[in-house]
N, C-alpha and C positions, 0 to 999 in steps of 0.2 A: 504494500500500500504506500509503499515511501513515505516514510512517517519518518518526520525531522526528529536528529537523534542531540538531546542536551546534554552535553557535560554534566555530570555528576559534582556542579560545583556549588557550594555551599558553607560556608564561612563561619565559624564558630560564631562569631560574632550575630551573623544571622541566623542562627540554630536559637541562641539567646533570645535575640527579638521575637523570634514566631513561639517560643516557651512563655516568654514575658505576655503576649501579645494574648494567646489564651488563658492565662491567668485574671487578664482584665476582664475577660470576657467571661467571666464566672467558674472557669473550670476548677476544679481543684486538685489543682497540680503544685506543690511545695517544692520549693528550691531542694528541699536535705534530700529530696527525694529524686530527684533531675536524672542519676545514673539510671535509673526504673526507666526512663525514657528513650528515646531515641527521634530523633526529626526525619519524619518519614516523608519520602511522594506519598501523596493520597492517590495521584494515577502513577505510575510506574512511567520512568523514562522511554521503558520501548513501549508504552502504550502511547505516547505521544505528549506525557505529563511532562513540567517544565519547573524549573526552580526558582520560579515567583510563588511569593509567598502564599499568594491563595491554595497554592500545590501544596504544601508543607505543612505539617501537622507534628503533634508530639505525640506519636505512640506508643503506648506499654510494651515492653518486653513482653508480656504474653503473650499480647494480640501481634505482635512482629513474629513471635512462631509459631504461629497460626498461620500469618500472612504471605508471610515471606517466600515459603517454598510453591503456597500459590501461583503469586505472581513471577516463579523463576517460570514454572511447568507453562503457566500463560505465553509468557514473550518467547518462549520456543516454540511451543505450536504456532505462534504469529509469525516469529521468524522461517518456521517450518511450510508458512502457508495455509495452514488447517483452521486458522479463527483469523476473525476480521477483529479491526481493532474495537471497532462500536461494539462489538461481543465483548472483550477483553475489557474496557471500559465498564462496561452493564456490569460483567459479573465479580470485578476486584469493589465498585461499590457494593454490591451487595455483600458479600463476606467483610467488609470493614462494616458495614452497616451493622452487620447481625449475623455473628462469629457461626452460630449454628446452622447458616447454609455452607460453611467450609466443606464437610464433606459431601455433598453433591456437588457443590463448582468445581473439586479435585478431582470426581467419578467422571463430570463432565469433559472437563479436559485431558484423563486419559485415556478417554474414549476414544481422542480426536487423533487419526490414524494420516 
């Protein structure tokens, strides 16, 4: 699909701000706590997500593994050709949304042959 590919560039500094930035925003997310986190794509670089802020989110180490091997198995079959990116898109929100479709978006994408 030629989907523009972004640098993986992201600045401690701006890892701080988008942590800061939902704390304002009611989260309750504690600095002692910050290692618990990680500054995640909310879409994945090869799905076409980008390292402006509205991309970037602070995710819990749980939900990173959960997510994480998702979205690796994802941008292979994309790269593979087997899922369009608007699929790939639909189903990394859904599993960030609500961790308990994780295993059927993984069943669905090993499907994809």
């Amino acid at each position: 699909e030629n989907i523009a590919y972004c640098e993986r560039e992201v600045s401690t500094q701006e890892k701080d701000l988008v942590f800061a930035s939902y704390r304002q925003l009611g989260y309750r997310l504690s600095y002692t706590q910050r290692s618990s986190y990680k500054i995640d794509h909310y879409i994945p670089l090869c799905a076409g997500g980008s390292n402006n802020a509205e991309n970037l989110w602070p995710q819990h180490i749980s939900i990173a593994n959960v997510t994480d091997s998702i979205e690796k198995l994802g941008c292979d079959k994309m790269a593979l050709g087997k899922l369009t990116q608007a699929r790939m898109v639909y189903l990394i929100k859904l599993v960030k949304n609500n961790l308990s479709q994780a295993q059927n978006v993984r069943n669905e994408l090993s499907r994809l042959r």
